[in-house]
C-alpha positions as CSV (number, residue, x, y, z in Angstrom):
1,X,209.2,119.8,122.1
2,X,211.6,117.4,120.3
3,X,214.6,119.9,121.2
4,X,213.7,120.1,124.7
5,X,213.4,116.8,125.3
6,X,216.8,116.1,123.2
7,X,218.2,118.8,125.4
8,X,217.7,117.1,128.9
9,X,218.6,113.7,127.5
10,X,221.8,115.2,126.7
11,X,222.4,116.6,130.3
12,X,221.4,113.3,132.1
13,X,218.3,114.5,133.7
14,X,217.3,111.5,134.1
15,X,218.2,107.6,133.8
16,X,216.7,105.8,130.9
17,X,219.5,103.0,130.2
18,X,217.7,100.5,132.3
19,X,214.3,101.2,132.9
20,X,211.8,99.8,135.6
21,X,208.6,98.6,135.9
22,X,206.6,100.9,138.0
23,X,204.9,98.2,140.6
24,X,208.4,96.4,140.7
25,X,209.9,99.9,141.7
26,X,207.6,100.2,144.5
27,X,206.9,96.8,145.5
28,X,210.8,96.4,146.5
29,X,210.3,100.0,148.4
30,X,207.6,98.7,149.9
31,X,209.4,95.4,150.9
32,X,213.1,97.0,152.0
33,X,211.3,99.4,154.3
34,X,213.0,102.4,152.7
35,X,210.8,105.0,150.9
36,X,210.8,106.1,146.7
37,X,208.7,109.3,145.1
38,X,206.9,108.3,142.3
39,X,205.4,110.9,139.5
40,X,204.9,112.1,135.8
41,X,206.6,114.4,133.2
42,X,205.1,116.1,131.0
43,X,205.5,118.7,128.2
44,X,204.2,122.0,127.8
45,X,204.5,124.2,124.6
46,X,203.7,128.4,124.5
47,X,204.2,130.9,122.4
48,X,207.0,133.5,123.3
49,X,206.2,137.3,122.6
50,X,202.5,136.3,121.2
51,X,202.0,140.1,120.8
52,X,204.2,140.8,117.9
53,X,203.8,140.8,114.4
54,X,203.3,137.2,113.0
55,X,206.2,137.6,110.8
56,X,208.6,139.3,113.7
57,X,212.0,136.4,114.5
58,X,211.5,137.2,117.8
59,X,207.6,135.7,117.8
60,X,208.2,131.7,118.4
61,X,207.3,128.8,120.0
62,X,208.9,127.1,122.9
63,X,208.9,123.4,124.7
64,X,209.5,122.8,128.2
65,X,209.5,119.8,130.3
66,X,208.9,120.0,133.5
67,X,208.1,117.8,136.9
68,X,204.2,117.3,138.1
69,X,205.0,118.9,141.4
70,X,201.4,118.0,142.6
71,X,201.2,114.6,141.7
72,X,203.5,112.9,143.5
73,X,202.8,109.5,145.4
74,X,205.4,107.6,147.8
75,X,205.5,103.8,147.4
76,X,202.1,103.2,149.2
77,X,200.0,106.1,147.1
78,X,200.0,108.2,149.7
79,X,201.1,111.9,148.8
80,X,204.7,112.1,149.0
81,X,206.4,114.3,151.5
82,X,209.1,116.6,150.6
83,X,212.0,117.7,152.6
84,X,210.4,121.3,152.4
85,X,213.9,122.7,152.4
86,X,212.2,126.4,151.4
87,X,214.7,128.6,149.2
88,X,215.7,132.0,150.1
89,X,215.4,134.2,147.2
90,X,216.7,137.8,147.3
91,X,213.9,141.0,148.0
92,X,213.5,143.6,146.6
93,X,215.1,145.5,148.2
94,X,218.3,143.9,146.9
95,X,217.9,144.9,143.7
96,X,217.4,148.2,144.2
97,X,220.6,148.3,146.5
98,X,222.5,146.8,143.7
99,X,221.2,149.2,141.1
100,X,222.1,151.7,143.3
101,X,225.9,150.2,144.3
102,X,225.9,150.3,140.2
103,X,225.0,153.8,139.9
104,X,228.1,154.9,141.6
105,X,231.4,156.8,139.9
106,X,233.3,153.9,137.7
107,X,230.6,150.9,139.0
108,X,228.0,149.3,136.5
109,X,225.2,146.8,136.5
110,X,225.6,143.7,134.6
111,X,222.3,140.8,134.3
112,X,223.2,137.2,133.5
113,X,221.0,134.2,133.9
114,X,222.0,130.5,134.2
115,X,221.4,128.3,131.6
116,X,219.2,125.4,132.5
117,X,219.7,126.5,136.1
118,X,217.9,124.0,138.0
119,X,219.2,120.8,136.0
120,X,222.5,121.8,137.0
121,X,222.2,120.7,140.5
122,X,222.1,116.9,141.4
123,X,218.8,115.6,142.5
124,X,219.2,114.7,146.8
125,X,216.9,113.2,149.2
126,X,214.5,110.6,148.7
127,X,214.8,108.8,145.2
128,X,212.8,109.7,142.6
129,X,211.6,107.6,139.8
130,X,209.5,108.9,137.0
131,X,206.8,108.0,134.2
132,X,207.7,109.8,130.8
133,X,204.6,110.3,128.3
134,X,204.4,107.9,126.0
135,X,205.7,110.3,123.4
136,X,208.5,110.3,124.9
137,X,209.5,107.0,125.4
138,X,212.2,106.1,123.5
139,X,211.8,103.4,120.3
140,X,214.4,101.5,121.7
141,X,212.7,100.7,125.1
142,X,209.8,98.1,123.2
143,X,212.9,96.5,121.7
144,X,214.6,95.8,124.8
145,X,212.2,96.0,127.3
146,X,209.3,94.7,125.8
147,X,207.7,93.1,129.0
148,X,207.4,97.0,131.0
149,X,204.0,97.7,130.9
150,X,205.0,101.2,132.6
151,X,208.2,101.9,132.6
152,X,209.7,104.3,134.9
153,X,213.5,105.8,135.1
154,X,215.5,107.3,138.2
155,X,215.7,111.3,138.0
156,X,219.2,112.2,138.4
157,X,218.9,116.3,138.1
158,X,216.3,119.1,139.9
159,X,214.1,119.4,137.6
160,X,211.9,122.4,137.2
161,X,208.4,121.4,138.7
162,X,209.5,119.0,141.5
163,X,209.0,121.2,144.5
164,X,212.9,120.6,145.8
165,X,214.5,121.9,143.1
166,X,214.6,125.6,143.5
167,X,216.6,125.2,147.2
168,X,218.5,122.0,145.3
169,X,220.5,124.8,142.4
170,X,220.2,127.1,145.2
171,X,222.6,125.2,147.3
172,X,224.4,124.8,144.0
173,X,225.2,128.2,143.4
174,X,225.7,128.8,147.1
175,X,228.6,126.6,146.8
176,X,230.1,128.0,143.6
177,X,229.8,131.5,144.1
178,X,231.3,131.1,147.9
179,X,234.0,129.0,145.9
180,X,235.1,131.9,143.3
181,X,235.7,134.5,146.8
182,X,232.0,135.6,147.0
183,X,231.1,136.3,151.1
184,X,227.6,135.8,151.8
185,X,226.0,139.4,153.4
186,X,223.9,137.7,156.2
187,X,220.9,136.1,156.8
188,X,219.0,139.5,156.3
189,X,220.2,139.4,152.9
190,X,219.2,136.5,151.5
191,X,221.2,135.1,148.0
192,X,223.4,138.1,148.3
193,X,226.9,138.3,148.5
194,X,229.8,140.1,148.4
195,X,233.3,139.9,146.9
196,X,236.0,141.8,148.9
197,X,239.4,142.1,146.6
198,X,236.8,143.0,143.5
199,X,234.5,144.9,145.4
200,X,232.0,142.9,143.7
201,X,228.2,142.9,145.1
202,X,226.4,139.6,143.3
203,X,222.6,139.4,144.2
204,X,221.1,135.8,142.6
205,X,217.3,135.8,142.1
206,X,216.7,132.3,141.0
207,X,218.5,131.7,137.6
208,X,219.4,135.5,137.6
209,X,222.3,137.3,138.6
């Protein structure tokens, strides 16, 4: 858990150089007439491959941190509302038309997925401020912030859990493959796309391409 939590430290998920206090946060909100998202991290841990011999490398545990997409309040605890921006993964369909593009004389099939996918897109829309577990606060906060009785910190990344993110690296990935010459095929074909000078087909499910 230690690792994962190092890891999205390290990619500025979110802000914790100047923490807030959670009623100050939404007091101002409140008072400015603009609207904030409030909500909670926390940590889950599972074991990978659970079916293999105990002493098999590739039988391990793994952390994740993720967003409480279901507990989310706005600056009044009412339930926040999203911008419900709804992602377009590919069908089925898609992959079997690009298994089958692959199957043709000199073509091949090649999988790749993106590496922390989501928290490579910037968070958008309303701001976001959230409450780490107190495990994962770090030391240094009682130090200099000793008077937050809950601090909270801006998100700055989509985060896997808050229910935005999958259309926020969506968007993301849009952009960059569009960038590199990829075409998309249509609105029929959802996250598929098409390169014309490599005669490329790229279908994207998710993190997968």
């Amino acid at each position: 858990m230690k690792k994962e939590w190092d890891r999205l430290r390290q990619k500025n998920v979110w802000d914790e150089s100047c923490p807030r206090e959670w009623d100050d946060v939404r007091r101002e909100a409140d008072a400015g007439g603009y609207t904030v998202h409030m909500g909670w991290l926390f940590g889950i841990c599972v074991e990978k491959n659970a079916e293999l011999e105990p002493d098999d490398p590739n039988r391990k545990f793994k952390g994740r941190v993720v967003f409480q997409g279901n507990r989310v309040i706005d600056q009044n605890y009412d339930a926040a509302i999203f911008q419900d921006l709804g992602s377009s993964p590919a069908t089925m369909e898609a992959s079997k038309l690009a298994d089958f593009y692959g199957c043709a004389p000199d073509n091949v099939v090649q999988i790749a997925d993106a590496e922390q996918a989501y928290i490579q897109a910037d968070m958008t829309g309303t701001p976001t401020w959230i409450c780490l577990p107190p495990e994962a606060r770090p030391a240094w906060w009682k130090i200099k912030f000793p008077h937050l009785r809950r601090p909270v910190c801006r998100l700055r990344r989509a985060l896997y859990g808050h229910p935005d993110a999958g259309t926020m690296w969506e968007q993301l990935q849009d952009t960059h493959a569009k960038r590199v010459g990829f075409r998309a095929l249509g609105a029929e074909w959802p996250s598929c796309y098409w390169h014309d000078r490599l005669k490329l087909m790229l279908v994207v499910y998710v993190d997968d391409f």
